[in-house]
C-alpha positions as CSV (number, residue, x, y, z in Angstrom):
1,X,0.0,0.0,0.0
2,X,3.1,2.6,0.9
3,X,4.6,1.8,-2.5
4,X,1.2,2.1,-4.6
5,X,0.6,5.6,-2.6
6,X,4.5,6.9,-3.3
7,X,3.8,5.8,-6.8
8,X,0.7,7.8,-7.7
9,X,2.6,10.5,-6.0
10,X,4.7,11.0,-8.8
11,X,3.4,12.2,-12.0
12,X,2.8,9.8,-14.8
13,X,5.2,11.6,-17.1
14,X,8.4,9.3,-18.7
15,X,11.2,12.6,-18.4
16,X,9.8,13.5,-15.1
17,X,10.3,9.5,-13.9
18,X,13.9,9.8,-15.7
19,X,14.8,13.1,-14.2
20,X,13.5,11.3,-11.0
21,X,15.4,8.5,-10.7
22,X,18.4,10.4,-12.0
23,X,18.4,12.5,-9.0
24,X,17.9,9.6,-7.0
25,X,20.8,7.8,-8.4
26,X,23.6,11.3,-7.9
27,X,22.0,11.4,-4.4
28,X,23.1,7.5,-3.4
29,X,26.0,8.1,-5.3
30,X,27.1,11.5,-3.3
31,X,25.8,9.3,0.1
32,X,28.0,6.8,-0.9
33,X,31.2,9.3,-1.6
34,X,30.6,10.5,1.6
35,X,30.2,7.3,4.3
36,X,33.1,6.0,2.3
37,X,35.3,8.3,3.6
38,X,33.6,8.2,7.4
39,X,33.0,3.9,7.5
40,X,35.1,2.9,4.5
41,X,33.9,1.2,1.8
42,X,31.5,-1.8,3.5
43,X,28.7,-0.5,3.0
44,X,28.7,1.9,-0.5
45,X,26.7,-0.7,-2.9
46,X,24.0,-1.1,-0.2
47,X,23.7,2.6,-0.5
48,X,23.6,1.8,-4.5
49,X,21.1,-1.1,-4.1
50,X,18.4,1.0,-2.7
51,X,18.8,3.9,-5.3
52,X,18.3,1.3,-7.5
53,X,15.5,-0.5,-5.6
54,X,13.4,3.1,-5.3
55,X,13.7,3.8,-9.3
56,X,12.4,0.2,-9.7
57,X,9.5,0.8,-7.6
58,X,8.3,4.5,-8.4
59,X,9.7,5.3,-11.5
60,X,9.5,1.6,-13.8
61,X,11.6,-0.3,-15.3
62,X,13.6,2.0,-17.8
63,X,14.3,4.7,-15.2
64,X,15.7,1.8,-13.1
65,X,18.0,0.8,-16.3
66,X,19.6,4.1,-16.5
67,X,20.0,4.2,-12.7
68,X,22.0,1.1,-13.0
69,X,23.8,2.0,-15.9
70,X,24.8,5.3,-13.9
71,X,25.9,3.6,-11.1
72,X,28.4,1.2,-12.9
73,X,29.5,4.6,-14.6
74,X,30.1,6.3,-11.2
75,X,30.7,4.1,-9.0
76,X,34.2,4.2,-9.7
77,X,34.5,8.1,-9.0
78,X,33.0,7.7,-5.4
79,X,34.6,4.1,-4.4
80,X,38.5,3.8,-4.1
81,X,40.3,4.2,-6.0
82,X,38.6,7.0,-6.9
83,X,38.6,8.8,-10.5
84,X,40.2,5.1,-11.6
85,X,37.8,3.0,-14.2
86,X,40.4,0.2,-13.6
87,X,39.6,-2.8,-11.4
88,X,42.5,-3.4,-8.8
89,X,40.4,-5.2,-6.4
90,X,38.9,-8.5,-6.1
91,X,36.2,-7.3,-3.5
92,X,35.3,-4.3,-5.5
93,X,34.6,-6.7,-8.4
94,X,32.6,-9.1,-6.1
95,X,30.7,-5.9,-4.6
96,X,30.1,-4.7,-8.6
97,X,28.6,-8.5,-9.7
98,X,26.5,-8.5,-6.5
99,X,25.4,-5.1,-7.1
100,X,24.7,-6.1,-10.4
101,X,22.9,-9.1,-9.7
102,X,20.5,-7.3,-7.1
103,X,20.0,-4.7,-9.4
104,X,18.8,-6.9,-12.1
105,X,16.5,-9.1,-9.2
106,X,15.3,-5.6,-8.2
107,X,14.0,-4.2,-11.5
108,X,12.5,-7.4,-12.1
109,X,10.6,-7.5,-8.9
110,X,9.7,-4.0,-9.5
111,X,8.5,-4.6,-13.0
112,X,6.4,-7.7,-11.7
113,X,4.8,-5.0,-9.1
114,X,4.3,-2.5,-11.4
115,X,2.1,-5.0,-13.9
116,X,0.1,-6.3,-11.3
117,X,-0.7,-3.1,-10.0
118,X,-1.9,-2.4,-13.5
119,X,-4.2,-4.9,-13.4
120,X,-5.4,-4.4,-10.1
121,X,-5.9,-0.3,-10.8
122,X,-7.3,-1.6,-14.6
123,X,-9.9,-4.2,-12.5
124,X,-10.8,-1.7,-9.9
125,X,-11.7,1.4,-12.5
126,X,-13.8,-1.4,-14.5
127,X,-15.7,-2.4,-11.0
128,X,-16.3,1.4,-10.6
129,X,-17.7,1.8,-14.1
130,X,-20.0,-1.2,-13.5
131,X,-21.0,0.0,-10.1
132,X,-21.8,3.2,-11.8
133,X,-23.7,2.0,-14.5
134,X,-26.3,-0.5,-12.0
135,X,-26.6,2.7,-9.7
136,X,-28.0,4.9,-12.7
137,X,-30.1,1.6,-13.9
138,X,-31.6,1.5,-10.6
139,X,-31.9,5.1,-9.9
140,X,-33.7,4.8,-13.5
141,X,-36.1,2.2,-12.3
142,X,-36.6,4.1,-8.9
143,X,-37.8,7.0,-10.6
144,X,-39.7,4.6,-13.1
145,X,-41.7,3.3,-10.0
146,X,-42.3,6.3,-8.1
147,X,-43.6,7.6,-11.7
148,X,-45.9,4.8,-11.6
149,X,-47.1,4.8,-7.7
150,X,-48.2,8.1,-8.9
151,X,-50.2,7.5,-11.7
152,X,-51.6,4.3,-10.0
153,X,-52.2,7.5,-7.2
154,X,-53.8,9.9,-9.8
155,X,-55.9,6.5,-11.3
156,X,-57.5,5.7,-7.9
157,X,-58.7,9.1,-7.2
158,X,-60.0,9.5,-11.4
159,X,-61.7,6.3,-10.4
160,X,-62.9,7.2,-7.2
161,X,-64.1,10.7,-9.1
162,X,-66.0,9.1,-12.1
163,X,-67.8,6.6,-9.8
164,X,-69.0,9.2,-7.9
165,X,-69.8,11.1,-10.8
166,X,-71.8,8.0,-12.5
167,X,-73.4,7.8,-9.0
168,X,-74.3,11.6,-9.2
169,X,-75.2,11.5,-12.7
170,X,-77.6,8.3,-12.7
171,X,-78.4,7.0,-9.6
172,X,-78.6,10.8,-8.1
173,X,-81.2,12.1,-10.6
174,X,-83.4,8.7,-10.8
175,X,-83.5,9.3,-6.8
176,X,-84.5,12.9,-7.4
177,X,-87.0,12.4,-9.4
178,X,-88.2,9.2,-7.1
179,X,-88.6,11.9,-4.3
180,X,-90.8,14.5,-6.1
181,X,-92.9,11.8,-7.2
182,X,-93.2,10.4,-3.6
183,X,-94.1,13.9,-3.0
184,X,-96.7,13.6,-5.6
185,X,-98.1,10.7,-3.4
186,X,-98.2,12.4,-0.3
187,X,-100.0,15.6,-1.2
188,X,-102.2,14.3,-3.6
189,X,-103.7,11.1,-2.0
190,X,-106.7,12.1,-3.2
191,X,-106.5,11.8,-6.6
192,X,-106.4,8.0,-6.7
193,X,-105.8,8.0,-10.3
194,X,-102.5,10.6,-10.0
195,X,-101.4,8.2,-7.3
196,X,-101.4,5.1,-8.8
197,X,-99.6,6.8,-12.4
198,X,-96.6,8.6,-9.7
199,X,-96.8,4.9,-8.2
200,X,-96.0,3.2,-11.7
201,X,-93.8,6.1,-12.6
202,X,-91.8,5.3,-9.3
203,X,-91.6,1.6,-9.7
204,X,-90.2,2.2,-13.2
205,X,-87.8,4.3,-12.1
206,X,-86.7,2.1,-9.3
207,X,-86.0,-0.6,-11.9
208,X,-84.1,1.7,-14.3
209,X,-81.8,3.0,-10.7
210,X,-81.3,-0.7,-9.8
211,X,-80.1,-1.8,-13.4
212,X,-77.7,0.7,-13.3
213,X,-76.5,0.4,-10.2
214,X,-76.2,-3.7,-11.6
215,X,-74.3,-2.4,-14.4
216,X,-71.9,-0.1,-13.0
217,X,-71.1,-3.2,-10.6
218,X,-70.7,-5.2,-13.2
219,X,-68.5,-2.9,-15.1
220,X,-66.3,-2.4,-11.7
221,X,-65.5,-6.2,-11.8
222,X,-68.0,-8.1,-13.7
223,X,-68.8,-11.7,-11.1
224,X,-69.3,-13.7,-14.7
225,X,-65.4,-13.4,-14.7
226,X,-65.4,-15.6,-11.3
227,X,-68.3,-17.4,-12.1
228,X,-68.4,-18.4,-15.8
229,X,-64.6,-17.8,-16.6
230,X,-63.0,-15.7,-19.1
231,X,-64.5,-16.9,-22.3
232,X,-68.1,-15.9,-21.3
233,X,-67.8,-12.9,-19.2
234,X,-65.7,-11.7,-22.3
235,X,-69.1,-12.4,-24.8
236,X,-71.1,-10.6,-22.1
237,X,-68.8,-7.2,-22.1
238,X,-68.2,-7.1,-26.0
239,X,-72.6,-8.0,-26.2
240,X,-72.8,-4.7,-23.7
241,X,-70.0,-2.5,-25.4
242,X,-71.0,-2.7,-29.0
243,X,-74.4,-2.0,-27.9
244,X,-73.5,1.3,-26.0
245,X,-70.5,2.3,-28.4
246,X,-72.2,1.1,-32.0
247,X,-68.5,-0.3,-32.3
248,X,-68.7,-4.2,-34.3
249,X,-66.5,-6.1,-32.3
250,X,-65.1,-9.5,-33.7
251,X,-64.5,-11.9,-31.0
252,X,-62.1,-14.7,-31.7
253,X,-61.1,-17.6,-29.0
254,X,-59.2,-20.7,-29.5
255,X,-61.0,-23.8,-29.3
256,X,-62.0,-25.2,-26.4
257,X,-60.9,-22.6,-24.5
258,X,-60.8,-23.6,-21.0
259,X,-60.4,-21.8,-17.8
260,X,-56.9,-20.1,-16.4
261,X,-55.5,-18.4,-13.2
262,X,-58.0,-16.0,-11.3
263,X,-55.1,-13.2,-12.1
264,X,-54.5,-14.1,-15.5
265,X,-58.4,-14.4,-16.5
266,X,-58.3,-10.8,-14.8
267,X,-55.6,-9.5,-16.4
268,X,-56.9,-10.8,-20.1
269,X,-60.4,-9.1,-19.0
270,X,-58.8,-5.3,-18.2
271,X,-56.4,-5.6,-21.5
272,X,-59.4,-6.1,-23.5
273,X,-61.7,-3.9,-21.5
274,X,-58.9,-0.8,-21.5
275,X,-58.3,-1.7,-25.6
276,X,-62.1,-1.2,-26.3
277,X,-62.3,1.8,-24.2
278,X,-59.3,3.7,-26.4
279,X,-61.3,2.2,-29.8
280,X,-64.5,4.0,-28.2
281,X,-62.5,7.4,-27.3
282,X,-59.8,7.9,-29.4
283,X,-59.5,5.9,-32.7
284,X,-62.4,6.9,-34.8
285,X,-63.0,3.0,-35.8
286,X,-66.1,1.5,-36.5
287,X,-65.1,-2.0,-36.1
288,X,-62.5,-3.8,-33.7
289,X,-61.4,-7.4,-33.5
290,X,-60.5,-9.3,-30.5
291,X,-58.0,-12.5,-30.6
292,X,-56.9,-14.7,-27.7
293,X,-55.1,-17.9,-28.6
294,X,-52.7,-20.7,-26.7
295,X,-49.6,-20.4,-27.9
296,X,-46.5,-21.9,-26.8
297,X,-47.4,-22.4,-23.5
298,X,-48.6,-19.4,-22.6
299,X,-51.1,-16.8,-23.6
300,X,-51.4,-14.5,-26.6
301,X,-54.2,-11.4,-26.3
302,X,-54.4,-9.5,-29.7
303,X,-56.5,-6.3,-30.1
304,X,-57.1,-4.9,-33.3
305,X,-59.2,-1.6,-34.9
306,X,-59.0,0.3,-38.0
307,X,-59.0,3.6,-36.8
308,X,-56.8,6.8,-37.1
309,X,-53.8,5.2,-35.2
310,X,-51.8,6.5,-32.4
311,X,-49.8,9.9,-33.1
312,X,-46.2,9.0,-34.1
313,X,-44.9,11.6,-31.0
314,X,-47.5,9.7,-28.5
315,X,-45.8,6.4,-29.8
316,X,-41.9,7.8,-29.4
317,X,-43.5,8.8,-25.6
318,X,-44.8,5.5,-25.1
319,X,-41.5,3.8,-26.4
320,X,-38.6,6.2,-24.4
321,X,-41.1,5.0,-21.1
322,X,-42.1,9.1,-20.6
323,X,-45.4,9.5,-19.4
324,X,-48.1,7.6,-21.5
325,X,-52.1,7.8,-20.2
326,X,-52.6,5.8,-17.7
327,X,-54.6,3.2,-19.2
328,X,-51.3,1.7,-21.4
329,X,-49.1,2.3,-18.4
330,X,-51.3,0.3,-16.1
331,X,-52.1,-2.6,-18.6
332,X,-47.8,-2.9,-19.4
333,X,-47.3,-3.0,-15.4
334,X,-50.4,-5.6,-15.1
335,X,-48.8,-7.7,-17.4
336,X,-45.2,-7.3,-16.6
337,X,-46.1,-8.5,-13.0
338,X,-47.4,-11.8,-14.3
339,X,-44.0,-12.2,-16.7
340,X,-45.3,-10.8,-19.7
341,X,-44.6,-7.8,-22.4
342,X,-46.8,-5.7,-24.3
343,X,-46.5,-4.8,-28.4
344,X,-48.3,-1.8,-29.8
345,X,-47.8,-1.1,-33.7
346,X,-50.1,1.5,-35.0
347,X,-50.2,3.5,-38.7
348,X,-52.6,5.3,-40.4
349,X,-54.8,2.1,-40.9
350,X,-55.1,1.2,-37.3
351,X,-53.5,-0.2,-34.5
352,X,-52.8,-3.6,-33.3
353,X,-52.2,-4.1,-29.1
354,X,-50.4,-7.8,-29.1
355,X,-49.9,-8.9,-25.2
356,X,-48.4,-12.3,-24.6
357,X,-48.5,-14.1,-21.2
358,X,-47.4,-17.3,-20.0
359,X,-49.2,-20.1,-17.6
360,X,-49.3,-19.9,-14.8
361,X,-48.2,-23.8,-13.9
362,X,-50.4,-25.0,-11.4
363,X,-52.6,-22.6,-11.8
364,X,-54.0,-23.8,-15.4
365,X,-57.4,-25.1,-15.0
366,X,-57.5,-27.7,-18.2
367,X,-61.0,-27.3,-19.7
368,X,-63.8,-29.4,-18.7
């Protein structure tokens, strides 16, 4: 850790590593010229060995070349005899092949670091890019959720809001008028024959409040679905929808079709529902089809009209996962929970919603 630190203390700059380990190498030199002349000459090429040892180390390989090289050079100038390049002694020879020898061991060593460290720094820098990149993909998907427990917010209260306003609207009036005619009743007992009209008046409207209060049940969460299965509480919406809308709905299932999970059944029912709902407010079609087939194991849900399309900038919002209505974000989320995806191609000649969902497993109910 020391030598990594002293390292990225000096700059990564080839002269200034040369310069570096020159200086280095004049210093041990002029330490060595000195303690000869106080201790004599035992301990000169130890002095050497570590000049050599800290260009290995902090400045590389070449640095600790030329460090050598100037040793060997100027060794003799600092080591008696001095200002001599002839060897007279057998122990200086000895001391210059040792020196030698540990030099060579000592850049190698220090090469070997230096590699390795390379690695290490090149490993850690790719660990920091990856860390990087999963903290902005989950920082993405954060703010992808919190986007979405808002709109599922926003939906709740629009849904809470239009109930009451279908409450309001229908069941509010039909009471009203209920009430005057009650009225009617109580002030006018008299007239038998007023009576017994505001009585038949009241009874019919009493009918027409309880059907819809049937029908916006229904709508809510239709109890066909549970009772009957997908197949027929499907016939039963698409009967009520093309008679409200004047929208021709093809209905198309696969052969035998049995009955599947409660939360697949559901989720198959409030794709088609929210599909026919965008024909009915936004595409201008006449006619829609409707096609759920097995397929590979799993489920495939395909919604078809021939209307306007959807508007190629409202496609590139859909598509970059910006802030589509509510209705596509909620069906994509309702199916991605039970591992599925969602395809939406749409052109001037219509649009086609394609969801595909697998099995459940265990929870397939094979047809009777």
């Amino acid at each position: 850790m020391a030598t990594a630190a002293g390292s990225a203390r000096i700059p990564n700059n080839s002269v200034t590593k040369y310069i570096v380990a020159l200086v280095a190498t004049a210093a041990a030199l002029l330490i060595c010229g000195v303690l000869n002349r106080v201790l004599g000459d035992s301990v000169p090429y130890v002095i050497l060995v570590l000049a050599v040892t800290f260009s290995a180390w902090y400045c590389g390989v070449g640095p600790a070349v030329v460090s050598v090289v100037f040793i060997l050079a100027g060794a003799k100038l600092v080591i008696p005899p001095v200002y001599s390049f002839n060897i007279h002694a057998r122990g200086h020879l000895i001391g210059m092949l040792a020196f030698l020898v540990a030099s060579i061991c000592v850049v190698v060593m220090g090469e070997a670091r230096r590699r390795e460290n390379e690695k290490l720094h090149l490993s850690q820098k790719t660990l920091e890019d990856r860390v990087k990149e999963r903290t902005a993909e989950l920082d993405r998907a954060n703010q992808n959720l919190r986007n979405l427990t808002a709109r599922l917010l926003q939906l709740q209260d629009d849904e809470r809001r239009r109930f009451a306003r279908e409450l309001h609207d229908s069941v509010g009036q039909v009471l009203a008028a209920l009430s005057m005619n009650l009225s009617t009743v109580r002030t006018d007992i008299e007239r038998l024959a007023k009576t017994v009209d505001a009585l038949n008046e009241s009874e019919t409207l009493v009918g027409e409040m309880t059907k819809e209060v049937r029908t916006i049940s229904h709508l809510l969460h239709p109890p066909l679905l549970d009772e009957g299965g997908l197949a027929s509480a499907l016939r039963w919406y698409i009967d009520g929808f093309t008679e409200r809308s004047k929208i021709k709905v093809d209905l198309h299932l696969s052969d035998n079709f049995g009955r599947l999970s409660r939360e697949l059944e559901t989720a198959v029912f409030r794709v088609v529902q929210e599909c026919l709902t965008n024909i009915h407010r936004h595409s201008g079609s006449a006619v829609a089809k409707v096609r759920i087939v097995h397929a590979d194991a799993g489920l495939v849900v395909e919604v078809e009209d021939r209307g306007k399309g959807i508007p190629p900038e409202k496609m590139l919002e859909m598509d970059s996962a910006g802030m589509p209505g509510v209705g596509i974000r909620g069906m994509r989320e309702r199916i991605r929970q039970l591992g599925g995806d969602l395809d939406i191609d749409s052109d001037s000649n219509g649009t086609i919603i394609r969801a595909r969902l697998p099995f459940a497993g265990p929870s397939w109910i094979a047809a009777a």
